[in-house]
ZAVEX-97713 format. One line per 3 residues: number of its first residue (from 1); their letters; for each residue y, x negated, z of C-alpha. Coordinates in steps of 0.1 Angstrom, whole numbers, plus 5000, padded with zeros to 4 digits. Layout:
N
NUM) a) Y X Z  ...;
This chain:
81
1) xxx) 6521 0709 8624  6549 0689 8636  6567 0701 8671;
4) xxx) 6605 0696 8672  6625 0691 8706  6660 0698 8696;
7) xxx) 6687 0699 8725  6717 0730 8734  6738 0722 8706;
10) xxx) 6713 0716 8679  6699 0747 8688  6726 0767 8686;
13) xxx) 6739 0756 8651  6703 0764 8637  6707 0804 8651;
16) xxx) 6743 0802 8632  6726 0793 8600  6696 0820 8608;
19) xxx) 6716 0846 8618  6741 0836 8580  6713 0829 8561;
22) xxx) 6690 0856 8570  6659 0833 8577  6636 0815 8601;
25) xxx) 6648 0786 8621  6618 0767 8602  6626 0776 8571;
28) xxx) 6666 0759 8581  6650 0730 8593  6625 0730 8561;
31) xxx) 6659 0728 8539  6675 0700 8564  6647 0675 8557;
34) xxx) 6644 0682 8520  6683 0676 8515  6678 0647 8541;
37) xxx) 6651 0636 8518  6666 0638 8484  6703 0622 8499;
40) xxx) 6682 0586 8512  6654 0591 8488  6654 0616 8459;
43) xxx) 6686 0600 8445  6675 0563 8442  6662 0548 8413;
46) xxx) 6630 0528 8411  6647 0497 8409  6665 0508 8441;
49) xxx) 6634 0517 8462  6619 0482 8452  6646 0458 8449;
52) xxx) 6636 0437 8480  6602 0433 8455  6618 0419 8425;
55) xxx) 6625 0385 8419  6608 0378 8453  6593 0348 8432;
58) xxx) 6620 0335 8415  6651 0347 8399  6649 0327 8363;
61) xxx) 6672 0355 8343  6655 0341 8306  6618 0347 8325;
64) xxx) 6611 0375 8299  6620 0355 8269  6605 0323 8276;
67) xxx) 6577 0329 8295  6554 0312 8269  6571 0276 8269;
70) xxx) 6572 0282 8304  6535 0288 8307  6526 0259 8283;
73) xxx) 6552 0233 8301  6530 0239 8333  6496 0240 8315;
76) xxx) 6505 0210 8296  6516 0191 8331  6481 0206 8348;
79) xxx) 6463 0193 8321  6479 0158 8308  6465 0133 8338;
């Protein structure tokens, strides 16, 4: 259970939306943080939530499509003392 201190205003605009809506002041609150949720969260894509992630290692755009010369260039120069 979480314990909200909310000031006069605040207040006062949640027992406009009870007294509309017909509900709880938890249940308006409930609603607030799911939209919150889904407007910084919900909408993103994965690539959004882990962009800082990608590429953190390089940013060679043909990676996927020669990886293996790639990979035997640096075997080769591990392995040719």
């Amino acid at each position: 259970m979480t314990t909200v201190r909310l000031n006069e205003e605040i207040d006062s605009k949640i027992t406009v939306l009870v007294d509309l809506e017909k509900t709880s002041k938890s249940e308006i609150i409930k609603k607030a943080i799911l939209e919150y949720y889904d407007h910084h969260i919900g909408s993103r894509t994965a690539f959004e939530l882990g962009k800082d992630l990608f590429g953190k290692y390089g940013d060679a755009e043909d990676l996927s499509s020669t990886y293996k010369k790639k990979l035997m260039d640096k075997l080769n120069e591990k392995h040719s003392h």
